[in-house]
C-alpha positions in Angstrom: 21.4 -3.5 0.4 23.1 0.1 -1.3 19.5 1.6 0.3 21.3 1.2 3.8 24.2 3.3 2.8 25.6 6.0 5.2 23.5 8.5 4.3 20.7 7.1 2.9 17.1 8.1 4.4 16.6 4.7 6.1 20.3 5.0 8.0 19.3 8.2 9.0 15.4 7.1 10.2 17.4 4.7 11.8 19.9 5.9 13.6 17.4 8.8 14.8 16.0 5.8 17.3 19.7 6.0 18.7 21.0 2.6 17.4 24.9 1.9 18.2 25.5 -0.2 15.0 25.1 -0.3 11.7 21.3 -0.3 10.4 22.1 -3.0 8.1 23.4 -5.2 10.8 20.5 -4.6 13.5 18.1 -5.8 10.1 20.2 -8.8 9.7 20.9 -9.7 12.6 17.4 -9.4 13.8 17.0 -11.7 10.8 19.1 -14.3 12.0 18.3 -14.6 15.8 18.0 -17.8 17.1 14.3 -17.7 18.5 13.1 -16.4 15.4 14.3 -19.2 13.2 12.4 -18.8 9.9 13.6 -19.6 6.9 16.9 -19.3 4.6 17.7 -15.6 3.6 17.0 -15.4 0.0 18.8 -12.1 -0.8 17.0 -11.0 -4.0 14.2 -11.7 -1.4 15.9 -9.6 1.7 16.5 -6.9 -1.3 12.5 -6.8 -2.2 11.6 -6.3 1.3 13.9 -3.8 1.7 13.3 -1.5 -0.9 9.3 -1.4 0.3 10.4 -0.6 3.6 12.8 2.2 2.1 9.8 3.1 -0.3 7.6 3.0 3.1 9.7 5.1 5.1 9.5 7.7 2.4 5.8 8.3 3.2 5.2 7.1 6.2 8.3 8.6 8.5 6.6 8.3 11.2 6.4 4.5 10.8 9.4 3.4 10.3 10.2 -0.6 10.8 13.5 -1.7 12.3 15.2 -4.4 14.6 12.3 -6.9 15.6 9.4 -5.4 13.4 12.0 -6.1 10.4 11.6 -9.3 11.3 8.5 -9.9 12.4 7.6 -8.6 9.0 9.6 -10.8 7.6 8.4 -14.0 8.6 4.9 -12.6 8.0 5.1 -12.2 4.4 7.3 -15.1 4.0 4.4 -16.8 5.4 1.9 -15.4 3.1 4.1 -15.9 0.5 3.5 -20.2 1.2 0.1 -20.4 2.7 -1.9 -17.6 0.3 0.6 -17.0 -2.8 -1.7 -16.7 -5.7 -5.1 -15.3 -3.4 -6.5 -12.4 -3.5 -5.1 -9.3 -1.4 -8.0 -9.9 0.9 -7.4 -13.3 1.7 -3.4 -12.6 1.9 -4.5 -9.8 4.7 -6.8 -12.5 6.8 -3.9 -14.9 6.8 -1.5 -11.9 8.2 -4.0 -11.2 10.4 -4.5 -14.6 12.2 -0.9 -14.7 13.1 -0.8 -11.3 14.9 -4.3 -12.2 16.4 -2.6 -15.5 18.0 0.1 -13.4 18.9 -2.3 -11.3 20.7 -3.9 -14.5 22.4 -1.5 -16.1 25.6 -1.8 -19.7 24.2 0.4 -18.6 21.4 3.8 -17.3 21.6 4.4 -13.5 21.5 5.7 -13.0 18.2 4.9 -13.8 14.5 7.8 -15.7 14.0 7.6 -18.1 16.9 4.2 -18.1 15.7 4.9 -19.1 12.3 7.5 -21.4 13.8 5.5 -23.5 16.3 5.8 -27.2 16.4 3.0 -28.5 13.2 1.1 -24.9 13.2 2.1 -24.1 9.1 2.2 -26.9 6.9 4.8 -25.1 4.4 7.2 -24.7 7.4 7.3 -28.6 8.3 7.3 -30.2 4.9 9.7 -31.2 3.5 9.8 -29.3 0.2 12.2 -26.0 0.0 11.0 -23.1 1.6 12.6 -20.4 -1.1 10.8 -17.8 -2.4 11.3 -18.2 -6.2 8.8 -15.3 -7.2 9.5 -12.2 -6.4 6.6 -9.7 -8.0 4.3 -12.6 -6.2 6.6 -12.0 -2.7 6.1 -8.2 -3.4 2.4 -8.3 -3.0 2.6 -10.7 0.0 5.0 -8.7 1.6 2.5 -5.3 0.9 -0.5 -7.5 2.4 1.3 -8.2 5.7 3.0 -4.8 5.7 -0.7 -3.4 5.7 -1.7 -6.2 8.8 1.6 -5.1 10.9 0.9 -1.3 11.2 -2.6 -1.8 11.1 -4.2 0.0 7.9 -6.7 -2.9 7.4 -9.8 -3.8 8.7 -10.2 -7.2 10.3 -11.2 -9.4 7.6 -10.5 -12.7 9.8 -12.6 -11.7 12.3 -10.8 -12.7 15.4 -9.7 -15.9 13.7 -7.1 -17.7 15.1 -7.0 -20.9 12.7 -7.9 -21.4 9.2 -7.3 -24.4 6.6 -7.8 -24.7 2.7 -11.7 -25.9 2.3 -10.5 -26.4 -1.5 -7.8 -28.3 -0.8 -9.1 -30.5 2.5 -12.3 -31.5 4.1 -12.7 -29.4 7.8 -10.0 -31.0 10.0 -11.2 -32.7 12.9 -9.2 -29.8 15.3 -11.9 -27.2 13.6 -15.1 -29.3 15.2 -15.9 -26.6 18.1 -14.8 -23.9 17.2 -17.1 -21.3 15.2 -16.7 -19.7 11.3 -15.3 -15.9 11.4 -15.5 -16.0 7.9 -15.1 -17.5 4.2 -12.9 -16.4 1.7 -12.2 -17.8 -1.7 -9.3 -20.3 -0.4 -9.1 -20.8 3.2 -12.0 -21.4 6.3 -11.6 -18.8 8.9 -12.0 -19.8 12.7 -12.2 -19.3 16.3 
């Protein structure tokens, strides 16, 4: 958290968009709100997504993520991080990309992390088993895939999906019957 220092080029990006508090309490905080209710803040977590943003601003000033995008971004690569840890950047982007295109869709809710949240939409978020990220050069990468979705430098490699499952892991689900293959990538069905 030091990058947030007063001083520091993200504080001053920051407080260029006029905000009242402290930077590292508008990331935080936008963290923490209710509606978005991800997961547990793993700091050394919080502290890799941090420094990419800091490392992000650098070169691309014009772009820089606070307040909601922090943690919109946030539950993105979180997500990744459970449903395409160990794929290819590719397929890491496709799952990125088919929670911003429900997001874009009205039958969805209007942001990734209520998304992500919905009642039985991820498997990793309504098991049972711990939702901590334990690998952090893995979340790294995850968090680069769905940095690269979020301010759109990647082409659509879902297609339009809105769904996808893991055709190594399970059979198609019945849910996927009428709707139509976007695409196929090394772990997961694509689908609209």
């Amino acid at each position: 958290l030091s990058i947030l220092k007063k001083g520091s080029y993200l504080y001053r990006c920051l407080r260029r968009r006029r905000l009242t508090t402290d930077p590292t309490i508008v990331i935080i905080s936008a963290l923490k709100k209710k509606e978005d209710n991800m997961v547990e803040i793993s700091w050394n977590a919080m502290a890799v997504l941090l420094s990419i943003l800091f490392n992000w601003g650098l070169q691309n000033p014009d772009a820089i993520l606070y307040g909601d995008n922090v943690s919109s971004l946030w539950c993105m690569s979180v997500n990744v991080y459970h449903e395409a840890r160990g794929e290819t950047r590719t397929e890491q982007i496709a799952v990125s990309q088919v929670v911003l295109n429900r997001v874009a869709d009205p039958r969805w809710p209007d942001t990734p992390c209520k998304v992500i949240t919905q009642n039985q939409q991820f498997s990793w978020y309504w098991d049972t088993r711990s939702d901590q990220i334990h690998d952090l050069r893995t979340f790294r990468e995850n968090i680069y895939a769905a940095l690269l979705v979020y301010t759109g430098l990647t082409d659509d490699v879902a297609k339009g999906a809105t769904h996808y499952y893991a055709h190594n892991i399970i059979s198609p689900p019945s849910w996927s019957k009428n709707m139509t293959v976007t695409n196929k990538l090394g772990g997961h069905t694509y689908l609209k």
